[in-house]
VOVEXLO-300414 format. One record per residue (C-alpha): residue in one letter; x, y, z. Coordinates in steps of 0.1 Angstrom, whole numbers, padded with zeros to 4 digits, always signed. Each point is the difference from the previous one (the first is absolute). Layout:
BEGIN
aXYZ ...
This chain:
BEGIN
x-0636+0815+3553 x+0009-0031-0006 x-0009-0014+0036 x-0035+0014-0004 x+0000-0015-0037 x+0007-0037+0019 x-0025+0006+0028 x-0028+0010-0026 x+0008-0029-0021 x-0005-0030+0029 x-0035+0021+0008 x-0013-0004-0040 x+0019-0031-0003 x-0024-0009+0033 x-0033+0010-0019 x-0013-0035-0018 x-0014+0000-0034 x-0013-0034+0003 x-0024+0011+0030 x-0012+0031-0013 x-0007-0015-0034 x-0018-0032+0013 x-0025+0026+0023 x-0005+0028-0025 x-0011-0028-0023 x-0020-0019+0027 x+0024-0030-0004 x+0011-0025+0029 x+0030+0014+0019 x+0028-0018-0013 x+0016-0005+0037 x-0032-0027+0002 x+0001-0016-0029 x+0025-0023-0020 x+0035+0004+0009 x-0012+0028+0023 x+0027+0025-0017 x-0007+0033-0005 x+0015-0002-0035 x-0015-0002-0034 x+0003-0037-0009 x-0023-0009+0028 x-0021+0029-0012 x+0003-0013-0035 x-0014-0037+0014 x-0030+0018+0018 x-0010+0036-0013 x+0011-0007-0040 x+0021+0016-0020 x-0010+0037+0001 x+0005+0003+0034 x+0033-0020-0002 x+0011+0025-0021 x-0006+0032+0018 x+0015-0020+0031 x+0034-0006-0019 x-0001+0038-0015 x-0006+0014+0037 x+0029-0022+0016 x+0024+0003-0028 x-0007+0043+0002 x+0011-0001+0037 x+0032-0011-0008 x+0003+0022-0032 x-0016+0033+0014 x+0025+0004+0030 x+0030-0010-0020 x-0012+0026-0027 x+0003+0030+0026 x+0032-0010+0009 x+0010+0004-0036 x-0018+0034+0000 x+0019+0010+0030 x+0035-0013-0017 x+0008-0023+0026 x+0028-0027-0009 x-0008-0041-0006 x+0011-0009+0036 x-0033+0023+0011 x-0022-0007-0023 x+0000-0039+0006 x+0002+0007+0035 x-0032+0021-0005 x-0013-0029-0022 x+0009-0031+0028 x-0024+0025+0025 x-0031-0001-0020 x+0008-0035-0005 x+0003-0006+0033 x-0033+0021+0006 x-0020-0028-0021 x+0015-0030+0022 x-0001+0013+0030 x-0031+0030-0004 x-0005+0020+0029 x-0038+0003-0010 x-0004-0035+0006 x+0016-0016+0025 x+0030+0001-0017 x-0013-0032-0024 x+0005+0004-0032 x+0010-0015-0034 x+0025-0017-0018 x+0016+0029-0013 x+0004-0004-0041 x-0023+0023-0012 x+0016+0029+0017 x+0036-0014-0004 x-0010+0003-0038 x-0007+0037+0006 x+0031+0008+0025 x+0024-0020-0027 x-0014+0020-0030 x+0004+0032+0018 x+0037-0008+0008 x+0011-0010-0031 x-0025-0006-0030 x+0019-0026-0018 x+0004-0020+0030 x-0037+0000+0007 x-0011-0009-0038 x+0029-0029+0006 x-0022-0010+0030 x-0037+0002-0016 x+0010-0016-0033 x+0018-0032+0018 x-0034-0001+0018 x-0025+0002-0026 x+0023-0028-0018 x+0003-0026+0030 x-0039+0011+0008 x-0011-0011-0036 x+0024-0025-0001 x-0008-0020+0036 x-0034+0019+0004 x+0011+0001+0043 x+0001+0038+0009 x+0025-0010+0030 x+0023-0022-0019 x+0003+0032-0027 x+0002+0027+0026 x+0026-0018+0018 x+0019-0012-0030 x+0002+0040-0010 x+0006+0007+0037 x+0031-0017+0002 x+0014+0008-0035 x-0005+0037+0016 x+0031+0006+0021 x+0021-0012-0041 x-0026+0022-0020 x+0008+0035+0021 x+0036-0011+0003 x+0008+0001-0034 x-0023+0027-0012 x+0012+0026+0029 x+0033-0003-0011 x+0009-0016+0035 x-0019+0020+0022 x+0006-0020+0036 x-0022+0020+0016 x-0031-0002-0022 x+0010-0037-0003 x+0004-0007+0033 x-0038+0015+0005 x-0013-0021-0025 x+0018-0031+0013 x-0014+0009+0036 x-0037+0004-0016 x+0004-0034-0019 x+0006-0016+0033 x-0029+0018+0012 x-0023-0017-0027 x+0013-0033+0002 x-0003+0003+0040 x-0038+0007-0006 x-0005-0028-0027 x+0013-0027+0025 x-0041-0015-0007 x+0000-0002-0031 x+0041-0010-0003 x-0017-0028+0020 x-0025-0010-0022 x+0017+0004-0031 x+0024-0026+0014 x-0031-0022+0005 x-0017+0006-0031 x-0027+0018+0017 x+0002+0035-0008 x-0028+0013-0020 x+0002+0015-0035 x-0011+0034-0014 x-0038+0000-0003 x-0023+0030+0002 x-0032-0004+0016 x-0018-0002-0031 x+0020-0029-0011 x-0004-0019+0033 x-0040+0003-0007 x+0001-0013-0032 x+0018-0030+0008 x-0020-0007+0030 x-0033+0002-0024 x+0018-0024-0027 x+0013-0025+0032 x-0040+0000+0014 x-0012-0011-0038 
């Protein structure tokens, strides 16, 4: 069970929230536009904030969903994150498409509340804080990315396996962020701005 469990989590990990929700709501496809990630920031930028929403819902569900069975199921911490790193791993690396994918927080939120509840809180609230506070999406998802590994140490009792599979995921987020690591070094990454925001400011820079 638990093999099938990991296989049938990469293959909903694989299915991309972003892309269905930009074409059912006849929006650009978000590999074409902006940062060209299938995640919901860019979607935020160029579809608004309803669809942003329902993008971050559906990617942080196919990290929660899987992780959920294996609860149902009984299965111990060391399977359940290991069932949680494969539908992770199923939005980097999707087998629906071309095994591109996204940066991987939205569903990391789902697999880390699955795991262990107060360890994913830990990791939403330390982003909603460094997002208001530094209004970059990046620099707060990375800043609660690598405070992670600490958070699910301490709050698992010393769980090294679970650790040890968040650690491996946190590497795995910062390996995809190596753009915008880039540009926040430069002072070029772009802040959090829904599309509607983006028009408004262009109509107020024109007059």
């Amino acid at each position: 069970m638990p093999y099938l469990l990991i296989i049938l989590a990469y293959l909903l990990g694989s299915i991309s929230a972003a892309i269905i929700t930009c074409k059912l709501m006849g929006l650009p496809d978000p590999r074409t536009v902006g940062s060209n990630n299938p995640g919901a920031t860019n979607v935020l930028r160029h579809g608004g904030k309803k669809a942003a929403a329902i993008t971050l819902l559906g990617d942080g569900l196919k990290g929660l969903i899987p992780v959920l069975v294996g609860h149902a199921f009984g299965l111990e911490a060391n399977w359940l994150i290991l069932i949680g790193i494969a539908a992770f791993l199923g939005h980097l690396y999707p087998a629906f498409y071309g095994f591109k994918g996204g940066k991987g927080v939205a569903t990391a939120i789902g697999v880390f509340l699955g795991v262990n509840l107060w360890g994913g809180l830990a990791f939403v609230a330390t982003w909603l804080v460094m997002a208001k506070g530094f209004k970059i999406s990046s620099l707060a998802a990375l800043i609660a990315t690598a405070l992670s590994p600490v958070y699910f140490w301490v709050l698992s009792d010393g769980n090294g396996w679970l650790t040890l599979g968040v650690l491996f995921m946190a590497l795995m987020v910062f390996w995809r962020h190596e753009s915008n690591i880039r540009n926040l070094l430069s002072g070029k990454e772009d802040k959090i701005q829904s599309k509607e925001g983006a028009d408004v400011e262009a109509v107020t820079n024109e007059e």
